[in-house]
N, C-alpha and C positions, 0 to 999 in steps of 0.2 A: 470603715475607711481603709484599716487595712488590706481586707480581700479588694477592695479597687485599686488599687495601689498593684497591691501583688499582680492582679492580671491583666493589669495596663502594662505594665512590665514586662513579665511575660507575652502578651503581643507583641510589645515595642521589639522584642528579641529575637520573636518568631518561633516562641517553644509550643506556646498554646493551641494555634492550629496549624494541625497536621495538614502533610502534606496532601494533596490530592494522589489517589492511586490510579497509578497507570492505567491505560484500557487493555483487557486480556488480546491478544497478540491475532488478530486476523475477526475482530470480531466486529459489529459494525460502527460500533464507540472506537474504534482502532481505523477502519477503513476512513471514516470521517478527518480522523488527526490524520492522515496519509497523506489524504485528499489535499488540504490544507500545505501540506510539506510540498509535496507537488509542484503545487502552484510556485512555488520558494525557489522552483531547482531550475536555473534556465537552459540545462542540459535539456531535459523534459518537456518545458516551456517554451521553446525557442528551435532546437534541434529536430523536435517531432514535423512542426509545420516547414521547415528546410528542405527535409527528406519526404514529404507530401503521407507521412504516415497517417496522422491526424486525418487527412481530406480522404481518406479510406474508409466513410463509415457507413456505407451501402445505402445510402442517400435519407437515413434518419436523424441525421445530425451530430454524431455520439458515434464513439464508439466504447464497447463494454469489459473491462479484467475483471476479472473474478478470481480470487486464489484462497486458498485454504492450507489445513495444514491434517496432512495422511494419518497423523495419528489420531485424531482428533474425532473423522468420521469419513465419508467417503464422500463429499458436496461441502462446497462453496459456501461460507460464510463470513463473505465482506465481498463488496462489488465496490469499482471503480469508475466513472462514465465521466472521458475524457472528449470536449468539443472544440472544435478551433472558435475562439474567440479572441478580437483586436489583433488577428494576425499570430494568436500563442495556440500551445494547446494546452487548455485549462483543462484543472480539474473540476465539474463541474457538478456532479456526486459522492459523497463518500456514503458507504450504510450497508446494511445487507443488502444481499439478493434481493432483488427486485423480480420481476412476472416475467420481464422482456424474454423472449425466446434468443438464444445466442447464433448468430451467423457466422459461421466455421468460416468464411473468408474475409473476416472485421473484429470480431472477438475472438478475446484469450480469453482460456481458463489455464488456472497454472497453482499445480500441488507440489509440497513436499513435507518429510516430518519435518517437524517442530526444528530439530537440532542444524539441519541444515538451513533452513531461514534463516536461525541467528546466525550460522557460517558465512552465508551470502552474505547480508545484510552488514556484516562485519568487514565484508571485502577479501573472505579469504581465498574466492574464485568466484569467476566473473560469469555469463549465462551459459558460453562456450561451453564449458567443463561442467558446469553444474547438469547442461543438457545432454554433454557426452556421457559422462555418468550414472545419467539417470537419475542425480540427487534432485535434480527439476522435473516434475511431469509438466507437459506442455502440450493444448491443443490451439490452436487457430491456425493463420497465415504463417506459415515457418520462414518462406521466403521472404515477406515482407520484415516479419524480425529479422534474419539475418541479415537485413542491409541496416537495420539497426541497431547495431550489436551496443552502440555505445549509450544511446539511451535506455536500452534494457538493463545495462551494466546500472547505470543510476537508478533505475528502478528498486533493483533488486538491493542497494544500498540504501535506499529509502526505509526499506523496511528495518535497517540498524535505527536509522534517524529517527522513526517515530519509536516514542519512549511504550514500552507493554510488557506486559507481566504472561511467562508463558507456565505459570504453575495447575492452572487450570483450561481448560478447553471453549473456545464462545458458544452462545450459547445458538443454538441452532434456530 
């Protein structure tokens, strides 16, 4: 009687169970919760099909990010595949890499260490600087980003937003 007591109690408190742990930070249990945030930001949602970013995605419906993080390994582990849909642009995968071959004029891929993700994602500089830098690697459409400076900006604070744990590397 007593132990049910006790750990009714304990539930009731929220000692008993622990919390769930973060997803390690760029990994596909992470690109998922992104995905997810994504959808949440109508910067992203809203702004992308405005500026006709989203309708750029070489006529397979989707277009593909992929980012990682340089200390980690040198390839992409977490992909993003964003589609206009109802007029937004959704996210409408989160996960690892996928097979798709990447189209240098529709897809990013976009690296950096660890410490400058949590910088960005923090808001302590925006793509401009991070790309002047060098603290961003970046390939796709450069011009098409730079007329989106301010949805990239949200982007790259996305990755504060979603909660990850950067003490270990995902797993490849």
């Amino acid at each position: 009687m007593f132990r049910t007591t006790l750990a009714a109690s304990l539930i009731a408190i929220g000692i008993a169970a622990p919390a769930a742990a973060a997803p390690t930070m760029m990994s596909g249990e992470w690109a998922k919760a992104a995905c997810e945030a994504w959808n949440k930001d109508p910067v992203l949602t809203e702004k992308l099909v405005f500026t006709g970013w989203v309708d750029n995605d070489g006529g397979r419906g989707y277009k593909i990010m992929r980012v990682y993080r340089t200390d980690c390994g040198a390839a992409p582990t977490a992909e993003l595949r964003v589609a206009k849909k109802d007029e937004k642009a959704i996210c409408v995968y989160g996960g690892p890499p996928q097979a798709d071959k990447l189209d240098s004029g529709v897809d990013y891929v976009m690296k950096a260490e660890t410490a400058r993700w949590v910088e960005m994602g923090r808001g302590d500089y925006g793509p401009m600087k991070a790309m002047f830098t060098s603290r961003l690697g970046f390939e796709g459409p450069k011009l098409e980003a730079m007329g989106n400076m301010g949805p990239f900006a949200s982007f790259l604070l996305l990755v504060g937003k979603v909660p990850s744990e950067t003490a270990a590397c995902p797993d490849k």
